[in-house]
C-alpha positions as a LaTeX table, in Angstrom:
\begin{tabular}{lrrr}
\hline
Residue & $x$ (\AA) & $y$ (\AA) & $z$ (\AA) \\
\hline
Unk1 & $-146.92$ & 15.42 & 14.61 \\
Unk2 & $-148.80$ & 15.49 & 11.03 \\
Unk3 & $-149.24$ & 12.76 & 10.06 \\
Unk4 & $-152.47$ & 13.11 & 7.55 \\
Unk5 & $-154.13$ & 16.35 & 6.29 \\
Unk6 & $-156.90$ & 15.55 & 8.71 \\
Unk7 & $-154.19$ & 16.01 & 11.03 \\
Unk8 & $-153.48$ & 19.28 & 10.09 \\
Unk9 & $-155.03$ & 22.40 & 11.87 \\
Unk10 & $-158.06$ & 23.68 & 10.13 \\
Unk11 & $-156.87$ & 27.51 & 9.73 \\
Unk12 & $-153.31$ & 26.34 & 8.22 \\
Unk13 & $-155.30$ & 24.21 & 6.03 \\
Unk14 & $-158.24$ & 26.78 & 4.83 \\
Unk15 & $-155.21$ & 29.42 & 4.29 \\
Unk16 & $-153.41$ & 26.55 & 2.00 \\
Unk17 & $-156.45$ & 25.94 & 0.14 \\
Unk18 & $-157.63$ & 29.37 & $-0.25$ \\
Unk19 & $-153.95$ & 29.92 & $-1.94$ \\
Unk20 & $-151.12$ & 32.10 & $-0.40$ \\
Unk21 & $-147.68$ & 33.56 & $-1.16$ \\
Unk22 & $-145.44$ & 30.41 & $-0.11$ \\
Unk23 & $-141.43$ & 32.03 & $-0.26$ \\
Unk24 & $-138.90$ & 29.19 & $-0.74$ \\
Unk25 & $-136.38$ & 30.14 & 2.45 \\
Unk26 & $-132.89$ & 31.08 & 1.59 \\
Unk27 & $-129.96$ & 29.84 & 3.37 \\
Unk28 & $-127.99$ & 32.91 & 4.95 \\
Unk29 & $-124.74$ & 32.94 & 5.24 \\
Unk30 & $-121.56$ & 34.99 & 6.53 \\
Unk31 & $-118.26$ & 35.88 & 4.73 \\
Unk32 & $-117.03$ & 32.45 & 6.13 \\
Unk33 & $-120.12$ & 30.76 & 4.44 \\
Unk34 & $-121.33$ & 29.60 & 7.84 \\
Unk35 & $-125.31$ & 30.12 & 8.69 \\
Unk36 & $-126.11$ & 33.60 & 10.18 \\
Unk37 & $-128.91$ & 32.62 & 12.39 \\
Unk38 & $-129.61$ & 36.55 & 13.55 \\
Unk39 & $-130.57$ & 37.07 & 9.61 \\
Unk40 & $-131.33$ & 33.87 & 8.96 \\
Unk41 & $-134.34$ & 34.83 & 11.27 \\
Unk42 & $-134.71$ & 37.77 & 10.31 \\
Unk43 & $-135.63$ & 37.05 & 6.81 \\
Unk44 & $-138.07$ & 34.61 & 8.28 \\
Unk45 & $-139.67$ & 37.41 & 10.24 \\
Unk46 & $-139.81$ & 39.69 & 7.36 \\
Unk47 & $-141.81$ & 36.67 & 5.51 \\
Unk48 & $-144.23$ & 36.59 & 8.18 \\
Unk49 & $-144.91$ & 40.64 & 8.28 \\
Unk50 & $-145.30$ & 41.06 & 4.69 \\
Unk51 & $-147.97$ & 38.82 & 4.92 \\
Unk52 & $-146.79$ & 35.38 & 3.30 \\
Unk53 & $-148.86$ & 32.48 & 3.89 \\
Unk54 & $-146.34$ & 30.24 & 5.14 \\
Unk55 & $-142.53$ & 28.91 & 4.43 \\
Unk56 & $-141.10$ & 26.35 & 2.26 \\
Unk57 & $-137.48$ & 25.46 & 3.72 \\
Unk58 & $-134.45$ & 22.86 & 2.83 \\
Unk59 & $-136.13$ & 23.39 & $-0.83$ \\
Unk60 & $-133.67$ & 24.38 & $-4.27$ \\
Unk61 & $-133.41$ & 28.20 & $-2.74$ \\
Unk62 & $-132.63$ & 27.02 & 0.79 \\
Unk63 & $-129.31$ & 25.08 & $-1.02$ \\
Unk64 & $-129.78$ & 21.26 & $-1.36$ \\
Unk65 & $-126.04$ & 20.79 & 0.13 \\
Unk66 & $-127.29$ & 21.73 & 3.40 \\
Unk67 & $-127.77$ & 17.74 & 3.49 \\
Unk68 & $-123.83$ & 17.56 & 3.31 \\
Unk69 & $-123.24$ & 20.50 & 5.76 \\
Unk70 & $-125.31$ & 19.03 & 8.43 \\
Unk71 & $-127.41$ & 22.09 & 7.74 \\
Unk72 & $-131.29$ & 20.25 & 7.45 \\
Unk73 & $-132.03$ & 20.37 & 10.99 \\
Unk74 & $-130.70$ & 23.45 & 12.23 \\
Unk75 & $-132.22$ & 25.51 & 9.41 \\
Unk76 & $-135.70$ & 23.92 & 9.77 \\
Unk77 & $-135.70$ & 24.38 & 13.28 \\
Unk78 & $-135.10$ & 27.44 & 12.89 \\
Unk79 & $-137.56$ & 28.64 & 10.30 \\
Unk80 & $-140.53$ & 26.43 & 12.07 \\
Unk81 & $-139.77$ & 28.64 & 15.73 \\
Unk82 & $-139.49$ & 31.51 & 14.20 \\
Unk83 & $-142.60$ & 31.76 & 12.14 \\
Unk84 & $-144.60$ & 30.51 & 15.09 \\
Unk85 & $-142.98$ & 33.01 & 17.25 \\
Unk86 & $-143.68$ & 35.61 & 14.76 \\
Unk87 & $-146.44$ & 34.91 & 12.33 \\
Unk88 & $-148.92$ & 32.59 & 14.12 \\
Unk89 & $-149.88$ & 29.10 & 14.26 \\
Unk90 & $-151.96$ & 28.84 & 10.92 \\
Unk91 & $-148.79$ & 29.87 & 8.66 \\
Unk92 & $-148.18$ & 26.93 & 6.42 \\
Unk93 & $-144.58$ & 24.92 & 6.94 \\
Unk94 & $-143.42$ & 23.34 & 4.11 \\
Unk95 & $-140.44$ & 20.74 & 4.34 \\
Unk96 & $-138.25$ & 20.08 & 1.11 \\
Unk97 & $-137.45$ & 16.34 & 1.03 \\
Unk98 & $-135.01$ & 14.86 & $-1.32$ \\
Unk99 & $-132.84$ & 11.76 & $-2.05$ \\
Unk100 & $-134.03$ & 7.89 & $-2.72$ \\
Unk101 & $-136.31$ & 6.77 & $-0.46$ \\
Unk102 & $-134.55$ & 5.60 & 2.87 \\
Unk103 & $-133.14$ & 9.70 & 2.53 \\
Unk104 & $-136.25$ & 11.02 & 1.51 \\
Unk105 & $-137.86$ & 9.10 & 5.05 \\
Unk106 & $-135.51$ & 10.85 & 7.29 \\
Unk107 & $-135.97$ & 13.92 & 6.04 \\
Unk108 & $-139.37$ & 13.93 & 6.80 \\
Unk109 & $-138.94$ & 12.25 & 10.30 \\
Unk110 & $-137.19$ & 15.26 & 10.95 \\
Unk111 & $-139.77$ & 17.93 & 9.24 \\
Unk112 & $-142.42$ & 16.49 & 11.20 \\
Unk113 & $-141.07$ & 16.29 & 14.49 \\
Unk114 & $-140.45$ & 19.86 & 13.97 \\
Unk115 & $-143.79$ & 20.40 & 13.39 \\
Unk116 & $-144.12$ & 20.81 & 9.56 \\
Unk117 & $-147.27$ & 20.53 & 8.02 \\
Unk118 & $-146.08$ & 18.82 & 4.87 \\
Unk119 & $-142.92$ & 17.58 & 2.74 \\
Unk120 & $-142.48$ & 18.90 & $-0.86$ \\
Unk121 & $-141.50$ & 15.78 & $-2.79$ \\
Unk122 & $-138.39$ & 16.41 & $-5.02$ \\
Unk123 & $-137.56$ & 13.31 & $-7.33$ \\
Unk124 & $-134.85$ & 14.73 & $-8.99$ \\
Unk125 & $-132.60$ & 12.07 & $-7.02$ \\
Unk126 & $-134.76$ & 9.39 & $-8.74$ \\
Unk127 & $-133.89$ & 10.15 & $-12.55$ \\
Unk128 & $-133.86$ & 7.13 & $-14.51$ \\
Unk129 & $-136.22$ & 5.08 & $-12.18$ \\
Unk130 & $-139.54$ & 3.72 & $-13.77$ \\
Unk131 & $-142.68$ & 6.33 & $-13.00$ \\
Unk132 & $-143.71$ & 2.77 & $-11.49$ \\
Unk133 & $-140.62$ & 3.27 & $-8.85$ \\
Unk134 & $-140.97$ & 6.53 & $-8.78$ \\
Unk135 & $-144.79$ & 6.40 & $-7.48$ \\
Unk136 & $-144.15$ & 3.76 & $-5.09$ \\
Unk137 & $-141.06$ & 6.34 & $-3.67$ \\
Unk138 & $-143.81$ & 8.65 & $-3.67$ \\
Unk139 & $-146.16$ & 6.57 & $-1.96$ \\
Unk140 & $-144.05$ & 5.45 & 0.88 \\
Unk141 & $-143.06$ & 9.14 & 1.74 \\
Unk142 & $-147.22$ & 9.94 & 1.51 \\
Unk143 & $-147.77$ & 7.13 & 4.77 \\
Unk144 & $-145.79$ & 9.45 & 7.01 \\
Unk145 & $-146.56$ & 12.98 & 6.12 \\
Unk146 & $-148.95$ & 14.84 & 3.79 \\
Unk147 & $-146.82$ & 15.14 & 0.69 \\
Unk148 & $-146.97$ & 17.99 & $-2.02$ \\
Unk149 & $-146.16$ & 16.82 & $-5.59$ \\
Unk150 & $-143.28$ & 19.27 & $-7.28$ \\
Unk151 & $-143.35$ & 19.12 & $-11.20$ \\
Unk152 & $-139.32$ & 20.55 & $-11.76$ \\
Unk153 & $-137.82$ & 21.57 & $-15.09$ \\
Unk154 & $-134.70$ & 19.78 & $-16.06$ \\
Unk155 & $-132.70$ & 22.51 & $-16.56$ \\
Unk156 & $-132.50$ & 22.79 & $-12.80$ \\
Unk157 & $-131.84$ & 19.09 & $-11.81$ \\
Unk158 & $-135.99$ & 17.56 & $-12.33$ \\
Unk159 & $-137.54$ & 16.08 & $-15.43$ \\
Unk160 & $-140.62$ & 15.38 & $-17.07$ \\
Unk161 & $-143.29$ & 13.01 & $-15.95$ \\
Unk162 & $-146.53$ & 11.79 & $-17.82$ \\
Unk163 & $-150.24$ & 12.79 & $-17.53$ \\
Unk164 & $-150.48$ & 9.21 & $-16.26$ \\
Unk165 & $-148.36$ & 9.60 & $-13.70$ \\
Unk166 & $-150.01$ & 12.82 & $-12.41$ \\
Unk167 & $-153.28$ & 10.66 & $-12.73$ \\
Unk168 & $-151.93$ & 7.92 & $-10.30$ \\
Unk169 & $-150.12$ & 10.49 & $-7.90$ \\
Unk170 & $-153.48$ & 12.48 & $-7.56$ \\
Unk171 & $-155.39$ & 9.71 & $-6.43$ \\
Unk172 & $-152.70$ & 8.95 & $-3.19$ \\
Unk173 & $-154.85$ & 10.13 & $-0.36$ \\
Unk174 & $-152.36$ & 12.39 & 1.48 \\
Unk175 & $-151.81$ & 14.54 & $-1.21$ \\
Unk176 & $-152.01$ & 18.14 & $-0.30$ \\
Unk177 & $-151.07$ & 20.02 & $-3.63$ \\
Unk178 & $-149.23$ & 20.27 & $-6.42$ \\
Unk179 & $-146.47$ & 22.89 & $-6.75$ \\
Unk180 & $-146.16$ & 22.85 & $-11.31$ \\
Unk181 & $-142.97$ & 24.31 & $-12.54$ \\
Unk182 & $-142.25$ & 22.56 & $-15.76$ \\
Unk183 & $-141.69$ & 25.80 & $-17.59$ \\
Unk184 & $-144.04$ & 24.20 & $-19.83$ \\
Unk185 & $-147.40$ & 25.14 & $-20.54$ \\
Unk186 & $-148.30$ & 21.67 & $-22.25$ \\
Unk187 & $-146.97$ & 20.00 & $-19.22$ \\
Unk188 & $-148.39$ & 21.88 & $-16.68$ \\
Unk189 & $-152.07$ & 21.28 & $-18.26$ \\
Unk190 & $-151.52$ & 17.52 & $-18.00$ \\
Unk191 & $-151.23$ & 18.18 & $-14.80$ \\
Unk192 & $-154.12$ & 20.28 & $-14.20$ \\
Unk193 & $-156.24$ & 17.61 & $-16.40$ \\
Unk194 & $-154.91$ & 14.52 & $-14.16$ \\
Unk195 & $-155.84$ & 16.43 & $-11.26$ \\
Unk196 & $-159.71$ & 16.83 & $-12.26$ \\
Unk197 & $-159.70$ & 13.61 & $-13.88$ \\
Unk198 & $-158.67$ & 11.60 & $-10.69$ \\
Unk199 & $-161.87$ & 13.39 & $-8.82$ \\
Unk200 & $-159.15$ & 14.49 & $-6.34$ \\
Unk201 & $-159.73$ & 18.53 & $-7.36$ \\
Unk202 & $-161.60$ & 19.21 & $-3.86$ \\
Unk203 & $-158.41$ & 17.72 & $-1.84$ \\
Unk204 & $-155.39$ & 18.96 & $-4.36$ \\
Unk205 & $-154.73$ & 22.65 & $-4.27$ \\
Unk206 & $-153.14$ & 23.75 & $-7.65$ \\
Unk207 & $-149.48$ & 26.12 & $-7.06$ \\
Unk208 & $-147.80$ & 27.74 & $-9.34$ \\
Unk209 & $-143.71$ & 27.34 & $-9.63$ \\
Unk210 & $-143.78$ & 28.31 & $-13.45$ \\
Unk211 & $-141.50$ & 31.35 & $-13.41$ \\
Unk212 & $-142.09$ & 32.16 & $-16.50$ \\
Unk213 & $-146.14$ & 32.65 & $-16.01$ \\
Unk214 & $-146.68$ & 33.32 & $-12.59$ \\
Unk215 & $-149.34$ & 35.93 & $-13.17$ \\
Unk216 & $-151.31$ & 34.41 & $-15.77$ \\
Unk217 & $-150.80$ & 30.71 & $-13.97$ \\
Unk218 & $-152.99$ & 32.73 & $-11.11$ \\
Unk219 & $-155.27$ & 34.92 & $-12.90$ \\
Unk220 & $-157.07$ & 32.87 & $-15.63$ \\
Unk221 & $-158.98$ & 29.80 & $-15.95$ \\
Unk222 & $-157.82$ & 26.71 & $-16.95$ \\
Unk223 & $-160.97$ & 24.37 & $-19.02$ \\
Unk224 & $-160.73$ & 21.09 & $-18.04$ \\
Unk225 & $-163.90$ & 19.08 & $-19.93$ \\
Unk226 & $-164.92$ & 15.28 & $-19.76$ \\
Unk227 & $-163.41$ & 12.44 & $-21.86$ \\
Unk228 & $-166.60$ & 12.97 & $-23.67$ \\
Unk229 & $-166.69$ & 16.52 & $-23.97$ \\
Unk230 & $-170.26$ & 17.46 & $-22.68$ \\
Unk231 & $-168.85$ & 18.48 & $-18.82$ \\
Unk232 & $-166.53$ & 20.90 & $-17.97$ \\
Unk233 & $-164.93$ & 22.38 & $-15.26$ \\
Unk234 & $-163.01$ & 25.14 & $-14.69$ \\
Unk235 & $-159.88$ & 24.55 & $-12.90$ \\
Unk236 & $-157.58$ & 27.50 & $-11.03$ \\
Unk237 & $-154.04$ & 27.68 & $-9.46$ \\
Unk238 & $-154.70$ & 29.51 & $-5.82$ \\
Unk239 & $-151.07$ & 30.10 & $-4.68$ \\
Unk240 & $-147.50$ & 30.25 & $-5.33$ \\
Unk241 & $-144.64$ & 28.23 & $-3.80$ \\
Unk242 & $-141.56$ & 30.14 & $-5.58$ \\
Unk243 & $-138.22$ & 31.51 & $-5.12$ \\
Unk244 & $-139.17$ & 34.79 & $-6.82$ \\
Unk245 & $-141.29$ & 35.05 & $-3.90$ \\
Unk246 & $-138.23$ & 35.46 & $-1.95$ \\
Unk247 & $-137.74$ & 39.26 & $-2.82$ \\
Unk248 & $-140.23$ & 41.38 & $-2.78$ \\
Unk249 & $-142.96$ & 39.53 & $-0.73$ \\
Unk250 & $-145.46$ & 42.32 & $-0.16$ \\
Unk251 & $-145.87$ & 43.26 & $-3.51$ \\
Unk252 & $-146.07$ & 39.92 & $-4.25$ \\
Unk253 & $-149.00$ & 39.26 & $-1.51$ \\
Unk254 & $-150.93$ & 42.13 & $-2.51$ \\
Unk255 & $-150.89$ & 41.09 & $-6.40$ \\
Unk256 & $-152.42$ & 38.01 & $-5.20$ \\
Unk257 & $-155.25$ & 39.36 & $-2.92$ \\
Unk258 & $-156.05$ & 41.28 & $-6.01$ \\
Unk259 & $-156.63$ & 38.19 & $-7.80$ \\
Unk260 & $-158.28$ & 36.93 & $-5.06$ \\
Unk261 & $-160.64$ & 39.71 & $-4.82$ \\
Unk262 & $-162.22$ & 39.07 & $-8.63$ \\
Unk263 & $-164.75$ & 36.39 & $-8.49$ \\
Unk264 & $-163.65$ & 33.25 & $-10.80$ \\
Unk265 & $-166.96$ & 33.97 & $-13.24$ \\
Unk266 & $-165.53$ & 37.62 & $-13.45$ \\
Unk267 & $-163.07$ & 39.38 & $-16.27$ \\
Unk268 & $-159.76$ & 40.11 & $-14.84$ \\
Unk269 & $-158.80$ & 43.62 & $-15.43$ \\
Unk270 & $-156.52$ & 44.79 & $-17.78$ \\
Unk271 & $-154.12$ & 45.89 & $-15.28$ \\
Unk272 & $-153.83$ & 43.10 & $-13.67$ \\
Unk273 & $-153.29$ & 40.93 & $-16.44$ \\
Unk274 & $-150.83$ & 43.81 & $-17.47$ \\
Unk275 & $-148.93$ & 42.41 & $-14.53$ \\
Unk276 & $-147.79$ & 39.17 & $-15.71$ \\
Unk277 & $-145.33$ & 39.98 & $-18.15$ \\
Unk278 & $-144.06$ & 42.62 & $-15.62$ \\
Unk279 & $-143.81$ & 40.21 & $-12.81$ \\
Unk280 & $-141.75$ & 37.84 & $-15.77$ \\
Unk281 & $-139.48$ & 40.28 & $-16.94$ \\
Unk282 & $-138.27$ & 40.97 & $-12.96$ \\
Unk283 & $-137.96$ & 37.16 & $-12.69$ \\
Unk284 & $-135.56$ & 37.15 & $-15.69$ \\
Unk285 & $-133.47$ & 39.39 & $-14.09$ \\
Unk286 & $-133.66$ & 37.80 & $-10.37$ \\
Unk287 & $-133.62$ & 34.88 & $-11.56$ \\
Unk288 & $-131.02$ & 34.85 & $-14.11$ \\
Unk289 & $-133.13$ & 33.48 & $-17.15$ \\
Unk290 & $-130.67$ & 34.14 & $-19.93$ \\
Unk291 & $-127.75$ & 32.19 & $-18.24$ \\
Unk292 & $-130.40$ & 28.96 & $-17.37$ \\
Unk293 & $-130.96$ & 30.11 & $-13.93$ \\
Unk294 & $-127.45$ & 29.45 & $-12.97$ \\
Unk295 & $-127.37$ & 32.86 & $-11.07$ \\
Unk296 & $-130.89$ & 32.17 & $-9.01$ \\
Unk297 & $-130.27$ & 31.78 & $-5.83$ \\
Unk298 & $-127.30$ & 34.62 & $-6.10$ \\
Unk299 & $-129.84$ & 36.87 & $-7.77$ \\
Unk300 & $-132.40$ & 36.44 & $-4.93$ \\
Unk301 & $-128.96$ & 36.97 & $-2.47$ \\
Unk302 & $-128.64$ & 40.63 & $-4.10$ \\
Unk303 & $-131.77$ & 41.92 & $-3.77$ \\
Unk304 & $-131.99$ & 41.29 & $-0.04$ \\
Unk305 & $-128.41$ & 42.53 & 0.49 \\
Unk306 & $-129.63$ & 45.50 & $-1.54$ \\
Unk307 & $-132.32$ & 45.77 & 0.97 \\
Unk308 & $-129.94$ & 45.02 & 3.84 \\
Unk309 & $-131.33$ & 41.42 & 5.13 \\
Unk310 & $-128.35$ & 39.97 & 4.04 \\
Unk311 & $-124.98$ & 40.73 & 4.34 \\
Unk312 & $-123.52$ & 38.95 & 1.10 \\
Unk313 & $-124.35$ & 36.46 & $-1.56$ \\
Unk314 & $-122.43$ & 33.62 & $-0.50$ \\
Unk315 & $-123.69$ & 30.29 & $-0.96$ \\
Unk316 & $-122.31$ & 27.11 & 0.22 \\
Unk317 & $-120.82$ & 26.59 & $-3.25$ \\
Unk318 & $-118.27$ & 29.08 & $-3.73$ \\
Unk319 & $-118.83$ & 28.67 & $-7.68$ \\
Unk320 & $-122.71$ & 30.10 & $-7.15$ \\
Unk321 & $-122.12$ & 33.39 & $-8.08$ \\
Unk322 & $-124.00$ & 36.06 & $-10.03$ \\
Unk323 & $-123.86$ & 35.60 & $-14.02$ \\
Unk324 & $-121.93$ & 38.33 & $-15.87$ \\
Unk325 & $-124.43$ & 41.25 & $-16.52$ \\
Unk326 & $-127.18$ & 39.65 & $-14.25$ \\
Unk327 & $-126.57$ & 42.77 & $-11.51$ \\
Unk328 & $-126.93$ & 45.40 & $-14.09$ \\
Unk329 & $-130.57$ & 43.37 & $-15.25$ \\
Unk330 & $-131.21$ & 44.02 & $-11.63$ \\
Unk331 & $-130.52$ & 47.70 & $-12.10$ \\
Unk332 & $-132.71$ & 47.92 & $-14.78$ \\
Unk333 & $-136.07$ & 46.15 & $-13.46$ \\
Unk334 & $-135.70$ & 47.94 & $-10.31$ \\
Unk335 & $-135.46$ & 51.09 & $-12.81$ \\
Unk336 & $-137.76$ & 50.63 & $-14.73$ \\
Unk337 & $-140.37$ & 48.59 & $-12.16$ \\
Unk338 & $-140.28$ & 50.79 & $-8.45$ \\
Unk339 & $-143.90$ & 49.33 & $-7.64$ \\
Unk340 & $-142.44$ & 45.77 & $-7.89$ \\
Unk341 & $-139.71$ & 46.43 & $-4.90$ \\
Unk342 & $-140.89$ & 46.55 & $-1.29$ \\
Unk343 & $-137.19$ & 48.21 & $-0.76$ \\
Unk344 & $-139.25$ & 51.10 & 1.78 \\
Unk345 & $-141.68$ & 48.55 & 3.76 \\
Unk346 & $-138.08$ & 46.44 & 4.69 \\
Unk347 & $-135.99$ & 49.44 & 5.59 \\
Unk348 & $-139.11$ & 50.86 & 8.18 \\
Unk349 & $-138.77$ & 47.31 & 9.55 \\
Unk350 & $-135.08$ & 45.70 & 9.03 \\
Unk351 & $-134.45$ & 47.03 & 12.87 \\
Unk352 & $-137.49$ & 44.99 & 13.95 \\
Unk353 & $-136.68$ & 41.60 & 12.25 \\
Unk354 & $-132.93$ & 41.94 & 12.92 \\
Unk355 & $-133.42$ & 42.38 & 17.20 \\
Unk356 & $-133.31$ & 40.13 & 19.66 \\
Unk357 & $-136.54$ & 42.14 & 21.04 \\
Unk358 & $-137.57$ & 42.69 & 18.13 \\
Unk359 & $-141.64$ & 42.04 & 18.37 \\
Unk360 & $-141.34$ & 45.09 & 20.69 \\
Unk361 & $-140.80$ & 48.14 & 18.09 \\
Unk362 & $-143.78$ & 48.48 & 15.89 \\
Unk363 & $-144.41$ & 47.31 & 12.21 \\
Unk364 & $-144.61$ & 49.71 & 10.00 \\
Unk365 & $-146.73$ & 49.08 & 6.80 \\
\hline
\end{tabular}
């Protein structure tokens, strides 16, 4: 269906631009590690009520071997009907595409006849290629679907690229934004800089995926100046396109219109700023920082079965499992962080998302 973003509908792309909470979709499972499509749409529908922007699905949270399970399509589908059925037609659908090329291709044959408005690139498939290949990969995907660039840290299967690489990949014409999550602060403001200097800062929309700085990465200004110093710009990252946004959504969506609120040329409050290191320490725990992230996906598993979304943490891999001590981390930022959970706006609403009728009871706030 999309084929460029002037293909795209004008609300899904004002609300992309503006910046929004983007949740990378978990795969549900049962005990018998098939998908459970009743809460498999229901975490969809929870998404959509807490006020996310959108969806990114067959992404790292959604479990890459989906691919091998014959998973893609069916979970897709499912995510794309749902979030039209229950959040509207100007929620953003975002399409994780993988593998070498000829892979990457079908993928997004499939994402856009499902009616995805654009394919997150992942190159991890591509390690050890040229940037030269690599672009050209890129390039090809970027004639058949507005493509969003994904900066991943190699500690969970990416790896670095240059400034001149982000240079060349800014000035493709179909590309929609950049989701940064090098863990790296140098790295993520060559990206910012290749951004402004390809002239393509009024098409690319800046997201953050840096786990370790999602706050600040969304509340302060990033100076981007000339090659000869005497103009400067100031560049900002609107949105998030995260698996921490997984959990806890509304909290999540109402730290953001808070940002969103302050004018760019105003201070940000203390508070807010206060929120940051807050909103990191959580993601340690979630996210299983001390063990390199091995427990993620598990991590973001346990706080929706804590919440009752999910019935287990199963993943496709029966080796994914929670890290030893990561549970009791949960514990503690849940402990010591209550205005972080949204553990009371899902349980006034888990009967809601998990019924067949479900738009008929009311949403409770």
């Amino acid at each position: 269906m999309f084929r460029r973003i002037s293909d795209l509908p004008h609300p899904t792309l004002s609300a992309l631009r503006m910046g929004c909470v983007l949740p990378a979709h978990p795969l549900v499972l049962d005990q018998n590690r098939a998908l459970d499509p009743r809460r498999q749409r229901a975490i969809t529908r929870y998404y959509a009520d807490a006020g996310a922007g959108g969806v990114a699905v067959g992404v790292h949270t959604t479990q890459f071997a989906i691919r091998e399970k014959g998973l893609y399509e069916p979970v897709l589908r499912l995510a794309a009907e749902t979030m039209r059925e229950w959040g509207g037609p100007e929620r953003v659908l975002v399409a994780g595409v993988t593998g070498k090329t000829e892979q990457a291709l079908r993928e997004v044959d499939t994402a856009r006849g499902l009616g995805y408005h654009a394919a997150l690139l992942n190159l991890a498939r591509l390690k050890g290629l040229s940037e030269d290949e690599i672009l050209e990969h890129c390039q090809r995907v970027a004639e058949e679907m507005p493509v969003i660039g994904f900066a991943l840290l190699p500690e969970v299967g990416g790896f670095h690229l240059s400034y001149d690489f982000w240079l060349r990949f800014a000035r493709i014409d179909n590309v929609l934004a950049i989701k940064m999550a090098p863990f790296d602060r140098y790295r993520t403001l060559d990206i910012i800089r290749a951004v402004y200097d390809a002239g393509a800062d009024d098409r690319i929309t800046l997201y953050t995926g840096n786990d370790d700085h999602i706050g600040l990465d969304l509340m302060v200004p990033f100076v981007v100046r000339s090659a000869d110093g005497k103009t400067e710009k100031r560049a900002r990252i609107r949105g998030g396109l995260l698996g921490h946004w997984s959990v806890w959504v509304k909290p999540a969506v109402d730290m953001l219109a808070r940002i969103h609120a302050i004018a760019d040329d105003q201070p940000m409050p203390v508070d807010v700023l206060a929120l940051d290191s807050i909103v990191t320490d959580c993601n340690g725990a979630i996210y299983d920082a001390h063990h390199d992230l091995k427990g993620c996906i598990p991590g973001c598993l346990e706080v929706l079965r804590r919440q009752g979304l999910v019935e287990g943490t199963w993943c496709l891999d029966p080796n994914e499992v929670l890290s030893p001590g990561q549970s009791e981390q949960i514990d503690r930022v849940y402990r010591q962080y209550p205005e972080m959970n949204d553990d009371a706006f899902v349980a006034n609403n888990l009967e809601r998302w998990l019924s067949d009728d479900g738009q008929r009871l009311p949403l409770v706030a």
